[in-house]
Phi, psi and omega in degrees: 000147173300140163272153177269295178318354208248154207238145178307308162352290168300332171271005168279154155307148214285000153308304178297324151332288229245351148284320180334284172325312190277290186322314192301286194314313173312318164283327215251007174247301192281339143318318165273357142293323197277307184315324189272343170275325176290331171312305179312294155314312183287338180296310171317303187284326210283310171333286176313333163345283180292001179300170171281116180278107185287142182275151182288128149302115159018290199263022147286325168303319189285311181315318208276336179275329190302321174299335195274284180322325146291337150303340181278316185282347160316282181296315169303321186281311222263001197245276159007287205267337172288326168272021171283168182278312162356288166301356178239042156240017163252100184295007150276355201227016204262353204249295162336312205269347191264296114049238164350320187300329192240340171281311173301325180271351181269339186277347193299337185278329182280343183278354175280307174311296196286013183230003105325313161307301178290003243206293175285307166320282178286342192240308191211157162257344148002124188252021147259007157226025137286343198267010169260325188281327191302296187310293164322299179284342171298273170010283197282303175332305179271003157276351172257007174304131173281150172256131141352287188314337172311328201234015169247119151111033170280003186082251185313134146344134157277178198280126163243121187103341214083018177216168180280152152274127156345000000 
């Protein structure tokens, strides 16, 4: 059985180490876009609150979640298919592709606060039934955050530097 204490980290190579490190940072700078799109939005709605809201047709309420649900279902196949192991076992091609693997789906996931925004312009400013699009982009950013574990037991090192690690 796993010790729960012992954290994945410590057994990578310090190449693998130091893609980690950039894959976090690369989600956790688009998380904070989102956050800074969600602020912005809530700054934005709350003016729009007190406006006349005119009513929308039906079948703009309906584009605009079905675009939120193809955002989702987007960002989950591209995390899915971008995250396989498979695609990390050529240790030139393993820091790009991890890199990526996870920064794409988080911004692809991210495109949901600001399709919140337009949802709270046009169709309501409420801020519940803004809060599903706000969520969806915390959500999926942080399901596309890398685990340590990601990178153990890939065979060859990765390249550090332009050369392989010992």
């Amino acid at each position: 059985m796993r010790d729960p204490a012992e954290t994945a980290e410590e057994s990578l190579d310090p190449a693998s180490l130091d893609c980690l490190k950039r894959t976090r940072s690369g989600v956790l700078n688009v998380l904070v876009g989102v956050g800074a799109v969600v602020a912005l939005s809530g700054a934005l709605l709350r003016r729009r609150a007190n406006d006349v809201v005119v009513p929308v047709p039906d079948l703009l309420n309906q584009v605009l979640f079905f675009c939120l649900i193809l955002i989702f279902v987007v960002s989950t196949v591209t995390r899915r298919v971008l995250g396989r192991r498979h695609r990390l076992r050529d240790p030139h091609l393993r820091g790009p592709r991890f890199f990526w693997g996870h920064v794409v789906p988080a911004a692809i996931g991210a495109l949901a606060a600001p399709l919140g925004l337009l949802y709270g312009w046009l169709v309501s400013p409420r801020i519940e039934v803004i809060l599903p699009f706000w969520l969806a982009a915390l959500v999926l950013g942080v399901l596309a955050y890398p685990r340590g574990r990601e990178l153990l037991d890939l065979g060859a090192p990765m390249e550090l530097h332009g050369k392989l690690a010992p």
